[in-house]
Residue, then its C-alpha position, 0 to 999 in steps of 0.5 A: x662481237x658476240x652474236x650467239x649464232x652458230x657458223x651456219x646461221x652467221x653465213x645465212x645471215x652474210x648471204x641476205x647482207x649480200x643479196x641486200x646491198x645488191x638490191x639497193x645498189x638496183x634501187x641506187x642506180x634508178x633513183x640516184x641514191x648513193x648505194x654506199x648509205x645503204x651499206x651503211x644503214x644496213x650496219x645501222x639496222x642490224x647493230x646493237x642498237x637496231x633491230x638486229x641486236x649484234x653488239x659489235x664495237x672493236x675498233x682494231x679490227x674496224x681499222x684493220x678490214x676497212x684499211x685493207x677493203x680502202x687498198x682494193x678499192x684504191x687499187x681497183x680504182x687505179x686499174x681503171x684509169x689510164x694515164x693518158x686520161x690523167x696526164x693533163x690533170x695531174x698538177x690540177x690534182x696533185x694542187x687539190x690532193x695537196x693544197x686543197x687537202x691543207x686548206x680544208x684541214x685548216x679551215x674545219x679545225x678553225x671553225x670547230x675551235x672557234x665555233x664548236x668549241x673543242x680544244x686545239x688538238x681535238x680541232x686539228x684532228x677532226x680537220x685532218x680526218x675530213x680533209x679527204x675525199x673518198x675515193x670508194x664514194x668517188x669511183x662508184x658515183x662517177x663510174x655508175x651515173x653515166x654523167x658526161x662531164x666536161x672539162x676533165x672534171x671526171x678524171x680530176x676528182x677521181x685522181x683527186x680522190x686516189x692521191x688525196x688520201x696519203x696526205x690526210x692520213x699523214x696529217x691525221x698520223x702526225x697531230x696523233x703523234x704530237x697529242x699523244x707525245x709520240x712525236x715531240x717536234x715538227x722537225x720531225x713531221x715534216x722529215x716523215x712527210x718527205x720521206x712518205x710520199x717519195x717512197x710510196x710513189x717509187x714502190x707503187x710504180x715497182x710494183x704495177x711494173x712488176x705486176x704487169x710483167x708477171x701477168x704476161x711472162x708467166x704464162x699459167x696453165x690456169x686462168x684463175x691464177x692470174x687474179x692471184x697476181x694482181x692481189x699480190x701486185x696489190x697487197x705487195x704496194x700496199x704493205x711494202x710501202x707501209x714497211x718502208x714507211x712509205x705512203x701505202x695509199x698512194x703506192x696501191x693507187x700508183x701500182x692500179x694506175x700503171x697496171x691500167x695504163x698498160x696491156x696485159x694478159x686477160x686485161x677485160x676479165x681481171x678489170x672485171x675481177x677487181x671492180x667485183x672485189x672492190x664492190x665486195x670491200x665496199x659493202x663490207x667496209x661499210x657495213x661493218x662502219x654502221x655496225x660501228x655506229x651507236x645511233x643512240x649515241x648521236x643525239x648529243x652531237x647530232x647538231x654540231x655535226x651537222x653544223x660542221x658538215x655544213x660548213x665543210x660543204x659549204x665553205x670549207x671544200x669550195x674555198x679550197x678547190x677554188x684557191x686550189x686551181x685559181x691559176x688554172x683555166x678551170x671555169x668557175x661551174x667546173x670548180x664549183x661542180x668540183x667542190x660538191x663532188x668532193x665526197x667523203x665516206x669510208x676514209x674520215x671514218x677509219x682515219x678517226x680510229x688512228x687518234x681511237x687506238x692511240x688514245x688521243x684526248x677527246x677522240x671518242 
């Protein structure tokens, strides 16, 4: 990333990002808007191909930002649910966090074969790196609309949203390894898989204890300290979980979600403190996916991309909610309203950097 600029010119230019994207997310609110497409338009804007020039194209360090800002949302996230909210949602979600997941994969990798015309692996990939929800889309819409929604939709689409991700980056993780000959049989796959999410669930749950025990036995002389804690108790899920070889998504997410559930010391401020943070790693991750972007680019992809999207709107996620919850007492406006919530942003993006990095054919 070469700009030319000195240090205090790159600081003016974060501090007008900054003061932007907190104007778009007035203009979000009143007009309904997702602010997050401002974020990312802002990338658009100032990157090489815009107005603003900053060529900007390091995937690594994309991966690396955008990984950590998806743990502080997802943990921020978690922190603001309580279980007793979840409770009664929880096999409809895991279905859809699971199934849903397996089913949207499938579907959008069949259609990109059959009718985009991209070869096998390449289809799968592009399946799995969509099949997830976003839950940085998801928590913002949800928690900023004032929509009063029935019949548990809220709090399922936001479980949905933080317990789907481990998957989708497990599948997009595995076909990686298998296109690239890192991994050289199913058996081995499905040995990850039930490895992955039992030990991410035991170190999330390890770790919002823990955190939850620190905040209120510690005792610290100063009150900025504690926000210390909760990073820690989210970094701690996250990368212990990754050094496990646990699932980190659903570890930060569980660690948010006991820590929520139960009381602890300065419970308003640190909530506080983190939907801040979690605001911050939004406008952050999403700028710096639209500095990614080259709109000139996109002109050749343009329509079957759009195509595809349709697609996954349309037929691909409603078929997968619906099949997903077909045994459950859900109303038929409820799955459909389900469907359409399933947004995607921040998470197919930095997905598609796993397949980049490890030099996948066709993953450019």
């Amino acid at each position: 990333m070469g700009t030319g600029l000195s240090l205090e010119a790159v600081l003016v230019l974060v501090a007008g990002f900054l003061l932007l994207c907190a104007l778009a997310s007035k203009v979000s609110a009143r007009y309904g808007v997702p602010s997050l497409l401002f974020f990312v338009a802002m990338g658009m804007l100032a990157g090489s191909d815009g107005p603003g020039g900053i060529h900007f194209e390091d995937v690594h360090l994309t991966k690396t930002v955008g990984t950590i800002a998806l743990a502080l949302i997802l943990f921020a996230g978690g922190l603001e649910s309580k279980w007793s909210e979840l409770r009664p949602v929880v096999w409809r979600g895991l279905s859809l966090a699971t199934l849903g997941v397996v089913i949207t994969a499938a579907l959008v990798a069949a259609f990109a074969y059959k009718f985009i015309g991209l070869d096998l692996m390449p289809a799968l990939l592009l399946g799995a790196i969509v099949s997830s929800t976003d839950a940085a889309a998801v928590f913002a819409i949800l928690r900023t609309s004032g929509l009063k929604l029935k019949h548990e939709a809220a709090p399922l689409i936001e479980f949905e949203s933080g317990t789907n991700d481990p998957l989708a980056a497990f599948l997009t993780t595995a076909i990686t390894g298998l296109s690239t000959h890192a991994i050289h049989s199913p058996w081995e796959i499905g040995q990850q898989l039930l490895l992955e999410m039992p030990i991410g669930l035991a170190v999330g749950l390890a770790a919002g204890f823990g955190g939850v025990w620190l905040v209120n036995r510690l005792r610290l002389d100063y009150d900025g300290m504690y926000p210390v804690i909760t990073i820690a108790t989210a970094l701690a899920a996250f990368g212990g979980a990754g050094e496990l070889h646990g699932s980190s998504f659903l570890s930060v997410y569980v660690a948010g979600v006991v820590m929520g559930s139960r009381n602890f010391l300065h419970r308003s401020s640190l909530l506080q403190f983190h939907d801040a943070l979690a605001w911050l790693a939004q406008i952050v991750m999403f700028v710096l996916l639209g500095l990614l972007v080259f709109p000139k680019q996109m002109a050749t992809i343009a329509l079957p991309g759009v195509v595809l999207a349709l697609f996954l709107i349309l037929i691909a996620r409603p078929v997968a909610v619906f099949v997903s919850l077909a045994f459950t007492k859900v109303p038929a406006s409820a799955k459909l309203f389900v469907s359409w919530a399933g947004l995607r942003g921040a998470v197919p993006i930095i997905l598609a950097t796993f397949p980049l990095i490890a030099g996948a054919p066709e993953s450019e």
